[in-house]
FIDONU-655072 format. One record per residue (C-alpha): x, y, z; residue number from 1. Coordinates in nm, 2 decimals. Layout:
BEGIN
X/Y/Z/NUM
...
***
This chain:
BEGIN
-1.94/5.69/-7.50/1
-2.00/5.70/-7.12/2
-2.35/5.77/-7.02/3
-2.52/5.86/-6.71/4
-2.88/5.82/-6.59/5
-3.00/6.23/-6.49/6
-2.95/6.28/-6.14/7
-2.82/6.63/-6.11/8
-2.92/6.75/-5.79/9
-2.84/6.42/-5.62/10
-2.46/6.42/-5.81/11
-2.44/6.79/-5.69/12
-2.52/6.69/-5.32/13
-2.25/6.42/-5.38/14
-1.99/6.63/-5.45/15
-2.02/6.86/-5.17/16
-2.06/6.61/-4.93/17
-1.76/6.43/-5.04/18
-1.58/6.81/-5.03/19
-1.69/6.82/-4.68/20
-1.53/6.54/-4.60/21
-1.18/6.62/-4.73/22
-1.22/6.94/-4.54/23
-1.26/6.71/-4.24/24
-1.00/6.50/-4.32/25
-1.03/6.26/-4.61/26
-1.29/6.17/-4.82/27
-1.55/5.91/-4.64/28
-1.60/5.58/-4.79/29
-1.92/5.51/-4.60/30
-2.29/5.59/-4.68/31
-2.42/5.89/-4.51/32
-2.74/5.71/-4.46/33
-2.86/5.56/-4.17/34
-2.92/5.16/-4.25/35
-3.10/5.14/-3.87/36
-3.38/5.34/-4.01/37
-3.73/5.26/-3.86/38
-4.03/5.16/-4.08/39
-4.20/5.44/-4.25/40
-4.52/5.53/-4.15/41
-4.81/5.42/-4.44/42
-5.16/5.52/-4.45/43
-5.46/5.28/-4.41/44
-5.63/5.28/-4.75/45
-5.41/5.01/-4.91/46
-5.35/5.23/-5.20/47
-5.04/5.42/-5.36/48
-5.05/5.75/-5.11/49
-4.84/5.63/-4.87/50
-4.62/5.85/-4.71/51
-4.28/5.87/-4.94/52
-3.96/5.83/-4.74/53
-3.68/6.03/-4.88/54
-3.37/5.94/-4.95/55
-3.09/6.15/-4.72/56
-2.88/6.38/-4.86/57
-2.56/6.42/-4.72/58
-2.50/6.64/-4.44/59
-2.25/6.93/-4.52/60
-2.32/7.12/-4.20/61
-2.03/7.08/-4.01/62
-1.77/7.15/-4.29/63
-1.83/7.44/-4.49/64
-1.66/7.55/-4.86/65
-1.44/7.79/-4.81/66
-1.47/8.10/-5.03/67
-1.32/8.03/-5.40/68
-1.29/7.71/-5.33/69
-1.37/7.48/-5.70/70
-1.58/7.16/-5.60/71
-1.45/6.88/-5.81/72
-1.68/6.74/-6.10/73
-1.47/6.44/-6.12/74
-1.31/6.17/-5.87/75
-1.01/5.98/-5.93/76
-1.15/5.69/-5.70/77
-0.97/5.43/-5.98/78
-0.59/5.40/-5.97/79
-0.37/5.53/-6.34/80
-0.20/5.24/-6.39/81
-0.38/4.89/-6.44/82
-0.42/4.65/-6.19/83
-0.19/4.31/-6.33/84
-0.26/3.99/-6.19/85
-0.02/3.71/-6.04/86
0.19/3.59/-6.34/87
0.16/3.81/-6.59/88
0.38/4.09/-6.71/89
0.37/4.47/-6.66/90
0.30/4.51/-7.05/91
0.04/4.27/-7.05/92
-0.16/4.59/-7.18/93
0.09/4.67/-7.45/94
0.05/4.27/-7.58/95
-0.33/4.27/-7.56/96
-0.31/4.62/-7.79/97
-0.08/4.42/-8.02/98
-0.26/4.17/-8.06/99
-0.52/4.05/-8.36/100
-0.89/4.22/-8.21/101
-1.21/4.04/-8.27/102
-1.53/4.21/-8.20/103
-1.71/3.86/-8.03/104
-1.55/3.52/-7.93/105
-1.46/3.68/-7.55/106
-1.59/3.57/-7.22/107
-1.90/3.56/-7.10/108
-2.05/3.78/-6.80/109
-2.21/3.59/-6.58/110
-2.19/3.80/-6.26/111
-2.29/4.10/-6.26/112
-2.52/4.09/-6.56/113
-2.54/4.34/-6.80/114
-2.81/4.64/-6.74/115
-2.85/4.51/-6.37/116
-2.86/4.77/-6.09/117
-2.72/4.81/-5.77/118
-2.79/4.99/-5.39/119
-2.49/5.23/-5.37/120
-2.46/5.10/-4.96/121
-2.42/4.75/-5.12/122
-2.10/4.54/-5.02/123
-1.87/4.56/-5.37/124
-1.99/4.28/-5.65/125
-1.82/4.03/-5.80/126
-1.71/3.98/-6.19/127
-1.70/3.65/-6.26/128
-1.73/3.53/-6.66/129
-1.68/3.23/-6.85/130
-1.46/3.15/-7.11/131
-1.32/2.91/-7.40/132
-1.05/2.70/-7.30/133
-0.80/2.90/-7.52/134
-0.84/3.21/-7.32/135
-0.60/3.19/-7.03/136
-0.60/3.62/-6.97/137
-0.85/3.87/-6.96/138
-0.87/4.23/-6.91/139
-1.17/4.37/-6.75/140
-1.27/4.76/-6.79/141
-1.49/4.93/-6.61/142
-1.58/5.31/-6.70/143
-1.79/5.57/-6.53/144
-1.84/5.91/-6.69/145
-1.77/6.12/-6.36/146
-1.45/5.93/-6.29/147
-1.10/6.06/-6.41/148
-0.94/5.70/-6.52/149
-1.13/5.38/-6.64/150
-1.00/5.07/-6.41/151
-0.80/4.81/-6.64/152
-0.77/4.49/-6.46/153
-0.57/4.18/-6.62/154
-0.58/3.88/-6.49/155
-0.57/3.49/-6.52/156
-0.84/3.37/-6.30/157
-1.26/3.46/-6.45/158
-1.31/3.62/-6.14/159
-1.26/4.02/-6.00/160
-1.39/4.20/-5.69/161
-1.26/4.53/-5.63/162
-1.04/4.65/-5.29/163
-1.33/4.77/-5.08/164
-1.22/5.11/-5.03/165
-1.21/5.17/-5.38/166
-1.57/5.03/-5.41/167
-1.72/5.25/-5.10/168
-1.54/5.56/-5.26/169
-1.74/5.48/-5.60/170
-2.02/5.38/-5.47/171
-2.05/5.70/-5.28/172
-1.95/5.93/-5.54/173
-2.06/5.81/-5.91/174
-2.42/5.71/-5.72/175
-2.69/5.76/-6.00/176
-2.46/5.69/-6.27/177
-2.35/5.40/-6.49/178
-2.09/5.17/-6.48/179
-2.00/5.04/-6.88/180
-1.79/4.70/-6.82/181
-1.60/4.59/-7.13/182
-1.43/4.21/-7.05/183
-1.21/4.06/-7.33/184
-1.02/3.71/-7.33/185
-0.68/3.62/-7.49/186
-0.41/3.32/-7.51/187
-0.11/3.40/-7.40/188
0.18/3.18/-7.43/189
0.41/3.37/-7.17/190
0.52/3.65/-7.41/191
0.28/3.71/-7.62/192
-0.07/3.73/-7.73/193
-0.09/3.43/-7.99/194
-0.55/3.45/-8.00/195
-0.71/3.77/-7.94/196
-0.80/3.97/-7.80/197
-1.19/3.90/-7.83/198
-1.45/4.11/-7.72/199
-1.69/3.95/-7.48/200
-1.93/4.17/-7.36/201
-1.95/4.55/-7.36/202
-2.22/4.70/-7.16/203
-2.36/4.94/-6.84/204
-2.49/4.85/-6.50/205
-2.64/5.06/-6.30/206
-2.55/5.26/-5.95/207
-2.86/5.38/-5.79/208
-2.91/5.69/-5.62/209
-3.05/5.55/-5.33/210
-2.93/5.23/-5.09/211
-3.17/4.94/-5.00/212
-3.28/4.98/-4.63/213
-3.34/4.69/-4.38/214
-3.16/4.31/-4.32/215
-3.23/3.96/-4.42/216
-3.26/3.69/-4.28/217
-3.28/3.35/-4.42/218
-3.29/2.98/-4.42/219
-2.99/2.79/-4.44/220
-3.12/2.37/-4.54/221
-2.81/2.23/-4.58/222
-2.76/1.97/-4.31/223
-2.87/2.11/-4.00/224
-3.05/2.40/-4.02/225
-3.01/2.73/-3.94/226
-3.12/3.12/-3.98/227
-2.82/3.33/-4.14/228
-2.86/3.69/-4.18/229
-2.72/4.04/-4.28/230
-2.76/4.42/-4.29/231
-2.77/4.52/-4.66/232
-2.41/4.63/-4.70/233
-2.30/4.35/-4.52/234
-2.04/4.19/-4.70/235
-2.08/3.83/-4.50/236
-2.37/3.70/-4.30/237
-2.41/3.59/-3.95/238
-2.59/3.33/-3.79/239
-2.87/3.40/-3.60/240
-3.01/3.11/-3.45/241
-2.99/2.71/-3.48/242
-3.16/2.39/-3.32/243
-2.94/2.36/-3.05/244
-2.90/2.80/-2.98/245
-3.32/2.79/-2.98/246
-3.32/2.52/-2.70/247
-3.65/2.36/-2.59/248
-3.97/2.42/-2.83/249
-4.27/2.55/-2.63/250
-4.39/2.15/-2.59/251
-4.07/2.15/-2.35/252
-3.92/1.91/-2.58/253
-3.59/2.00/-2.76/254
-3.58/2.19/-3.12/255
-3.47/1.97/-3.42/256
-3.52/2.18/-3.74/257
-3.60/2.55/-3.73/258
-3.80/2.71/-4.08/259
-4.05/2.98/-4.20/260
-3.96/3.29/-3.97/261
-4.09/3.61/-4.01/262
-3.98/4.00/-3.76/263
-4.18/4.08/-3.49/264
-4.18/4.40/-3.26/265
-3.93/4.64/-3.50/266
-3.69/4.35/-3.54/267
-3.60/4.28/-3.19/268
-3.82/3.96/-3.24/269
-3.74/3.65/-3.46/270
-4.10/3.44/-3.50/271
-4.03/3.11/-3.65/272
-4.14/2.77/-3.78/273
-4.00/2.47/-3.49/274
-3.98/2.11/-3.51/275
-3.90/1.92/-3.21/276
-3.86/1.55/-3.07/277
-4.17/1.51/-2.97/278
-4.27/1.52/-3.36/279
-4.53/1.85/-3.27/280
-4.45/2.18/-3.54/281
-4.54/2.49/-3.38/282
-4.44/2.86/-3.35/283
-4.17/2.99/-3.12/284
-3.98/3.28/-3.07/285
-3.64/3.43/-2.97/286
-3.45/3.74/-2.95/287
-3.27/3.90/-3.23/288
-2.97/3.95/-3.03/289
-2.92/3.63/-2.90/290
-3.05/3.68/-2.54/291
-3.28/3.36/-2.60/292
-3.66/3.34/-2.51/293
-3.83/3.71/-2.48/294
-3.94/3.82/-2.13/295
-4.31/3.81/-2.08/296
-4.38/4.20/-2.18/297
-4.26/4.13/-2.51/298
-4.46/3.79/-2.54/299
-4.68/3.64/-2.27/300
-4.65/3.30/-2.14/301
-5.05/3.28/-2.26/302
-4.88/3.37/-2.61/303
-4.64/3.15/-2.63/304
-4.90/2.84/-2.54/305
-5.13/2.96/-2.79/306
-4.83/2.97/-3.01/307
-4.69/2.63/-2.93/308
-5.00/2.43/-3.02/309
-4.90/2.13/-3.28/310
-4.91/2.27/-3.67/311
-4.93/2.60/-3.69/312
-4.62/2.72/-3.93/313
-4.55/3.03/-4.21/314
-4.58/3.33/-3.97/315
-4.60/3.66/-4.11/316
-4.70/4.06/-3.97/317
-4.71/4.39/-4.07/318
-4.51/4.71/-4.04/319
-4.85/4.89/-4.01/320
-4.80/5.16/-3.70/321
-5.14/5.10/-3.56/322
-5.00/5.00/-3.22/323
-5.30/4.71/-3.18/324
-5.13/4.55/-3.48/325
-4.77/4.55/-3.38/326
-4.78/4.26/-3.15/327
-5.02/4.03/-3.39/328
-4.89/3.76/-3.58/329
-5.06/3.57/-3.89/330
-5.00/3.24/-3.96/331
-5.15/2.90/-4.07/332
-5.29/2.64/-3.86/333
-5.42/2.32/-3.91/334
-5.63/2.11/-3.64/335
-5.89/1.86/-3.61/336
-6.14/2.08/-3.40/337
-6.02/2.44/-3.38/338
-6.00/2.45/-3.74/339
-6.21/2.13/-3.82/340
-5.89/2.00/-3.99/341
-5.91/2.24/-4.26/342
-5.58/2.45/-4.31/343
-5.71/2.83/-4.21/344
-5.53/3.19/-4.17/345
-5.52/3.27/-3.82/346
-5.39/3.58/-3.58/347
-5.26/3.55/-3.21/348
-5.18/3.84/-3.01/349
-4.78/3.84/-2.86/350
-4.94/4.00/-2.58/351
-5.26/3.85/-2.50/352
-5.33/3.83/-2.08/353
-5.53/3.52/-2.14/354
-5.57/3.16/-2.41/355
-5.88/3.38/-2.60/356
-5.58/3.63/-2.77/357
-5.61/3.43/-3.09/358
-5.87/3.37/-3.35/359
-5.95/3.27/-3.72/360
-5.99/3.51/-4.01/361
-6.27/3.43/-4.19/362
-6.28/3.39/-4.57/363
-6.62/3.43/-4.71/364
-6.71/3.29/-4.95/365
-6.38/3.09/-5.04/366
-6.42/2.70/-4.88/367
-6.07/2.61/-5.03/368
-5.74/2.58/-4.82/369
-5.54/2.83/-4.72/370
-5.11/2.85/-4.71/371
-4.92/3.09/-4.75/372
-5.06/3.43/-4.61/373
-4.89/3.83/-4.64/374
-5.00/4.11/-4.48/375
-5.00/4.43/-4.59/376
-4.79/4.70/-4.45/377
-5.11/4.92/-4.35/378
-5.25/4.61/-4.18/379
-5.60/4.65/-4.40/380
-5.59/4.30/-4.58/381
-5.40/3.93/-4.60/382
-5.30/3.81/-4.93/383
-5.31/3.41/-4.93/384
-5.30/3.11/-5.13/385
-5.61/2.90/-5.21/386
-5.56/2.56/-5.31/387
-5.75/2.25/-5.33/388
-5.48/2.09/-5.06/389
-5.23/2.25/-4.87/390
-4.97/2.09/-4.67/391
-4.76/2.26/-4.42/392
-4.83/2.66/-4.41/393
-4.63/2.70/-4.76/394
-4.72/2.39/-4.89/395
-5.04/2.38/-5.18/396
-5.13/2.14/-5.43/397
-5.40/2.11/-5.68/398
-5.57/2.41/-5.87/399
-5.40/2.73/-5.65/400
-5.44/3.07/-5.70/401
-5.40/3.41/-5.51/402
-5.71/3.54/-5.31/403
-5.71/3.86/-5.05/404
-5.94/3.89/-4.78/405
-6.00/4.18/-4.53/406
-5.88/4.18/-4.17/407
-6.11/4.37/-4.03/408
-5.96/4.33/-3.64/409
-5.94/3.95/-3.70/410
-6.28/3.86/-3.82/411
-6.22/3.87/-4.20/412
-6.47/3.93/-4.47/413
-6.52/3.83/-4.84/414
-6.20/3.64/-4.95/415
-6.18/3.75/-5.32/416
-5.92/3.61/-5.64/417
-5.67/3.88/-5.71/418
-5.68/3.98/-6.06/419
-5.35/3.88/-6.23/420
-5.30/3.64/-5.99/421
-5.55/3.41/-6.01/422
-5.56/3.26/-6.37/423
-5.73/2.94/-6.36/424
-5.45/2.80/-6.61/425
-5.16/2.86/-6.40/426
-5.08/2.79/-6.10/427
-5.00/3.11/-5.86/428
-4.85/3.13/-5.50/429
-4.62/3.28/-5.23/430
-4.72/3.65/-5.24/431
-4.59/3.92/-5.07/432
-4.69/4.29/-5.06/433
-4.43/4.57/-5.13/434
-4.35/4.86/-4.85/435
-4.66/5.14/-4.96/436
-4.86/4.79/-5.06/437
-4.84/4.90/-5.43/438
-4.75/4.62/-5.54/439
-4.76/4.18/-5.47/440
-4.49/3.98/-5.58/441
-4.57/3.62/-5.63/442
-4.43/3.30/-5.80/443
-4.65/3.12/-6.08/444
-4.60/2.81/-6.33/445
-4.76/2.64/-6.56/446
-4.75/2.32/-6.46/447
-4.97/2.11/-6.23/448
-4.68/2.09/-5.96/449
-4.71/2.15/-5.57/450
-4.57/2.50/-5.47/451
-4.27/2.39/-5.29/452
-3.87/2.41/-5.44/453
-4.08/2.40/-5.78/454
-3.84/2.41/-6.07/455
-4.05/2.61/-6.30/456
-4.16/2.87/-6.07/457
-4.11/3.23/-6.15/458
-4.13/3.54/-6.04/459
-4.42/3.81/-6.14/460
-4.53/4.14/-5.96/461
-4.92/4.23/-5.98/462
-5.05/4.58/-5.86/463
-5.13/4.57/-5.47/464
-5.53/4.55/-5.56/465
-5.50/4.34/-5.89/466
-5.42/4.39/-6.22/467
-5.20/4.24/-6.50/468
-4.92/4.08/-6.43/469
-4.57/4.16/-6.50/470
-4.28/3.89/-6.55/471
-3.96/3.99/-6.40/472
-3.61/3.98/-6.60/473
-3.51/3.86/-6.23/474
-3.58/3.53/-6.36/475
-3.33/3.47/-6.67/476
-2.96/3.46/-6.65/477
-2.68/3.60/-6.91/478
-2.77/3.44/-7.24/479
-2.43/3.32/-7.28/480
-2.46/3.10/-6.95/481
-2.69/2.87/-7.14/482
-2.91/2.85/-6.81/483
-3.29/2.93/-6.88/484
-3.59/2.97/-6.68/485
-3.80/2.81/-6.62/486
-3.64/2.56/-6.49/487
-3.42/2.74/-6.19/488
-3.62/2.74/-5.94/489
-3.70/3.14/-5.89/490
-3.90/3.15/-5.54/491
-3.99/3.33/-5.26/492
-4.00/3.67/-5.33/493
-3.98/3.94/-5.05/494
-3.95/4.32/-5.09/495
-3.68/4.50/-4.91/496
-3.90/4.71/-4.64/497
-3.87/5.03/-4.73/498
-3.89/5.17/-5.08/499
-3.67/5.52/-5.14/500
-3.81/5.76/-5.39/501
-3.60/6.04/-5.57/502
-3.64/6.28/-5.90/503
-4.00/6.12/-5.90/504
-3.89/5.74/-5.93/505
-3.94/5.48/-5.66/506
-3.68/5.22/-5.59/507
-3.80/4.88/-5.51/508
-3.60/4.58/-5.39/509
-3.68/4.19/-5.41/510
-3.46/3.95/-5.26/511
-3.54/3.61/-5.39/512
-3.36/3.24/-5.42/513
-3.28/3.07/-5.71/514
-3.05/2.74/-5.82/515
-2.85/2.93/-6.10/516
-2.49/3.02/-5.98/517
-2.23/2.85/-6.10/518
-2.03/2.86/-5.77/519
-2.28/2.67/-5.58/520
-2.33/2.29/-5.72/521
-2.38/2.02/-5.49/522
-2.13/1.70/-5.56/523
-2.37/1.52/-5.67/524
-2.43/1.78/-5.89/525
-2.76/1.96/-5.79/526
-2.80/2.33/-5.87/527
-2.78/2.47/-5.47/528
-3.04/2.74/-5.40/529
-2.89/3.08/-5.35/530
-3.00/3.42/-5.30/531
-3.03/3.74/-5.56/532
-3.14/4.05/-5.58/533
-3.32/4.28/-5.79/534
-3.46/4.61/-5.88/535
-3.79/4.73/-5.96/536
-3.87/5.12/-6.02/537
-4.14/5.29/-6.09/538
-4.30/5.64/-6.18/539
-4.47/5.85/-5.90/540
-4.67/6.15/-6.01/541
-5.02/6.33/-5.85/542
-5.19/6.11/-6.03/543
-5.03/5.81/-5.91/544
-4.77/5.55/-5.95/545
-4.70/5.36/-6.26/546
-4.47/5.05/-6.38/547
-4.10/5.20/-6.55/548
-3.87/4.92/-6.54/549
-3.73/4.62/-6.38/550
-3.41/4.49/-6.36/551
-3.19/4.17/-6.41/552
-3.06/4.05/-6.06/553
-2.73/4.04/-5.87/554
-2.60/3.74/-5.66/555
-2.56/3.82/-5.27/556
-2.25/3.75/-5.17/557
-2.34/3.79/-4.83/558
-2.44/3.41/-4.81/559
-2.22/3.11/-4.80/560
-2.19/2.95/-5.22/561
-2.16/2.62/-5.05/562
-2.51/2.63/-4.85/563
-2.89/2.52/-5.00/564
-2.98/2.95/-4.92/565
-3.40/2.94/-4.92/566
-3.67/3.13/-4.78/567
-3.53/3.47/-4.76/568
-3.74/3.75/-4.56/569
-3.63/4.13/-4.59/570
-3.72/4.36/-4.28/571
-3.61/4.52/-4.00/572
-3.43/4.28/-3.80/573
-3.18/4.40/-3.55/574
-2.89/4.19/-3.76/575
-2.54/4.25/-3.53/576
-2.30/4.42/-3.79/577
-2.03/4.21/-3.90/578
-1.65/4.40/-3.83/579
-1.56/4.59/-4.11/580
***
């Protein structure tokens, strides 16, 4: 049986919006939401009450019903007649009925995995299974209870992505319901069915009723290196800087590598990690849309000195809408007398007149390192790592856990371990606050490793003040793929930047890397880092917001399978579109 998760009001609104566009014309296979959306505005307490964006609705007021007129309940987005693949007959079908069923024995799903969900603006997803080496066919069903026909697809190859039109048209009008994929393998000898069919998995995925918001942007390792981005619903990324496209570091010698970046001033800003000839690592920035260095009202010359100073590295800032905020950046420096060699949290203001726009956030009471820091989105506190040693900004070693500390305007206050983040067994780091700063994502292991590429790290989300800690189903792969975690190297969580609430649940989004996909092995056979996403949703009521579920996680196919894909941050960036 077909099922549905209950969004009435929002499949009603669906239906007349897609009415409206016939009206007009033909049915639109586009979102009706903007994607360009700016940050939503968030109060300053830290806590859950922060202002909830809604999701759009679509806009029926240029085309209205006429009188009479029956609005559909059903779409017939998938064709009547199967889809047959290169090389195989028209009754294909007919043979796989025919032939001897088995309720197990079929393919595995590897992409997209079972109970996973997806942003309806999001680019269409690839099926891709594994099978024995007797099954040389496979037909792949997908069902949705508010379409008229199921789409039968048979093919040879373990791999399907559906025509894109198709995909926009579901995505736009079976939003907020379920998707049941059925995928069965046979042998066929080139007339008949002689194994099977054999069931191999049977089983929903999830459309949600609202689209992630935002771009990414992130690190491409794989020889030189590079910053590749996207809009989500990008199908492909772009690049969006390099070595030699950066130029000259602020120490006027030229930019080797390029690493830890963060947005600045609503995404027209790309802050970022630079190496350069001269051997110094310091912060630089450029312009999101390719125009180079920013003219001085966006950062001063005094900025950019106080900015080019040898290690400082991991920048990070907020989408708070205090305007004395929106120009600071946080990030980690390290030097003999500013810092008395320790590794410390600092902020430096884009627009500072003079060399004093910068200064150290103090951590009371907390004489450990410091790597890694988030700020929240209301601009009230920095999450960090504290370590025994630290290395380069995301770098920490030794006993590490999770601490926050106030901001206070720069100056600091008490640094304080955040509960469920800061077991003295484990080992916790890279945290990152979600949009209303409900929430902190963060890796952890068990092991006493370092913090960076770790192999056993996984993911876990922790309440926004401290709490327990949740592991995420992000972290585990298809059963059948025989990959477990740990052991995959889950890291770097970041939250989409905006978090869309409807019927009383909020949608979360984490984008994350991890070395599991099949599609992207090194020749010397290393497992290449490559980004997912997933879902987490919760429960918003007067009296708060609580935990409902999480969600297994869907490769991005918006990167390139043959890259090392790391580092990942998920804002506002003013990504160009790539041409439909």
């Amino acid at each position: 049986m077909r099922r549905s998760l209950s969004h009435g009001p929002l499949a009603a609104s669906i239906l007349i919006g897609a009415l409206a566009g016939l009206l007009a014309g033909g049915v639109s296979c586009g979102s009706s939401e903007d994607d360009s959306a700016v940050p939503p505005k968030t109060t300053t307490d830290g806590g859950t009450e922060a202002t909830i964006q809604e999701e759009a609705s679509v806009d029926v007021n240029a085309d209205t019903p006429e009188e009479g007129f029956q609005i559909p309940n059903e779409f017939d987005d998938f064709p009547t007649a199967p889809i047959v693949g290169d090389g195989l007959p028209a009754n294909i079908g007919a043979l796989f009925d025919a032939g001897t069923a088995a309720s197990s024995g079929g393919p595995c799903l590897s992409e997209p995995p079972i109970d996973a969900m997806v942003p309806h603006n999001w680019p269409a997803l690839p099926f891709e299974w594994m099978a024995s080496p007797e099954h040389n066919v496979f037909e792949l069903t997908l069902s949705v209870d508010n379409q008229v026909h199921d789409l039968v697809v048979y093919t040879k190859q373990p791999t399907y992505t559906m025509e894109a039109s198709m995909w926009s048209n579901l995505m736009q009008h079976s939003r907020g319901h379920d998707v049941t994929i059925t995928l069965r393998g046979a042998h066929f000898d080139g007339t008949s069915i002689t194994a099977g069919p054999a069931l191999g998995v049977s089983g929903n995925i999830h459309i949600a009723p609202v689209a992630a918001k935002g771009a990414v942007v992130y690190w491409d390792a794989s020889g030189g290196t590079s910053f590749e981005g996207f809009q989500a619903g990008d199908a492909k990324p772009v690049t969006v800087l390099t070595p030699s496209s950066a130029g000259n570091a602020p120490s006027g010698h030229e930019t080797t590598c390029i690493s830890c970046h963060a947005s600045a001033s609503k995404g027209k800003l790309l802050v970022y990690t630079a190496d350069s000839t001269d051997g110094s690592r310091v912060l630089d920035v450029r312009m999101m849309d390719g125009t180079g260095v920013p003219s001085p009202t966006m950062v001063s010359p005094s900025a950019l000195s106080l900015l080019g100073r040898h290690k400082q590295s991991a920048p990070v800032t907020t989408l708070s809408e205090q305007s004395s905020l929106q120009s600071m950046v946080i990030s980690v420096f390290i030097e003999p007398t500013a810092t008395s060699g320790h590794s410390e949290v600092i902020w430096t203001d884009l627009l500072t007149p003079d060399l004093q726009g910068w200064g150290i956030v103090a951590r009371d009471g907390d004489s450990r390192e410091a790597s890694s820091p988030s700020w929240s989105h209301d601009g009230s506190t920095i999450a960090y790592v504290s370590s025994d040693v630290a290395g380069e900004g995301v770098i920490a070693d030794g006993e590490m856990d999770i601490y926050t500390v106030p901001f206070n305007k720069g100056a600091g206050g008490p640094a304080k371990p955040l509960e469920g983040a800061s077991d003295p067994v484990m080992r916790e780091f890279y945290p990152v606050y979600s949009p209303h700063d409900t929430w902190i994502a963060f890796n952890r292991t068990e092991l006493a490793v370092d913090s960076y590429d770790e192999p056993t790290a996984e993911l876990f989300i922790v309440p926004g003040k401290g709490g327990v800690a949740q592991r995420l189903r992000a972290n585990d792969p298809p059963a059948c793929t025989g990959l477990v975690s740990p052991g995959l190297t889950n890291s770097w969580p970041r939250w989409a930047p905006q978090a869309l609430e409807h019927e009383g649940k909020r949608y979360y989004w984490l984008v994350f890397s991890s070395k599991r996909y099949a599609g992207s092995v090194a020749s010397n056979g290393d497992w290449m880092a490559q980004l997912y996403i997933a879902a987490v949703v919760t429960q918003v009521t007067e009296q708060g917001e609580t935990y409902l579920a999480d969600y297994p996680p869907l490769y991005v196919t918006a990167q390139k399978a043959s890259a090392r894909n790391h580092t990942p941050v998920w804002d506002y960036f003013e990504v160009p579109t790539i041409p439909k």
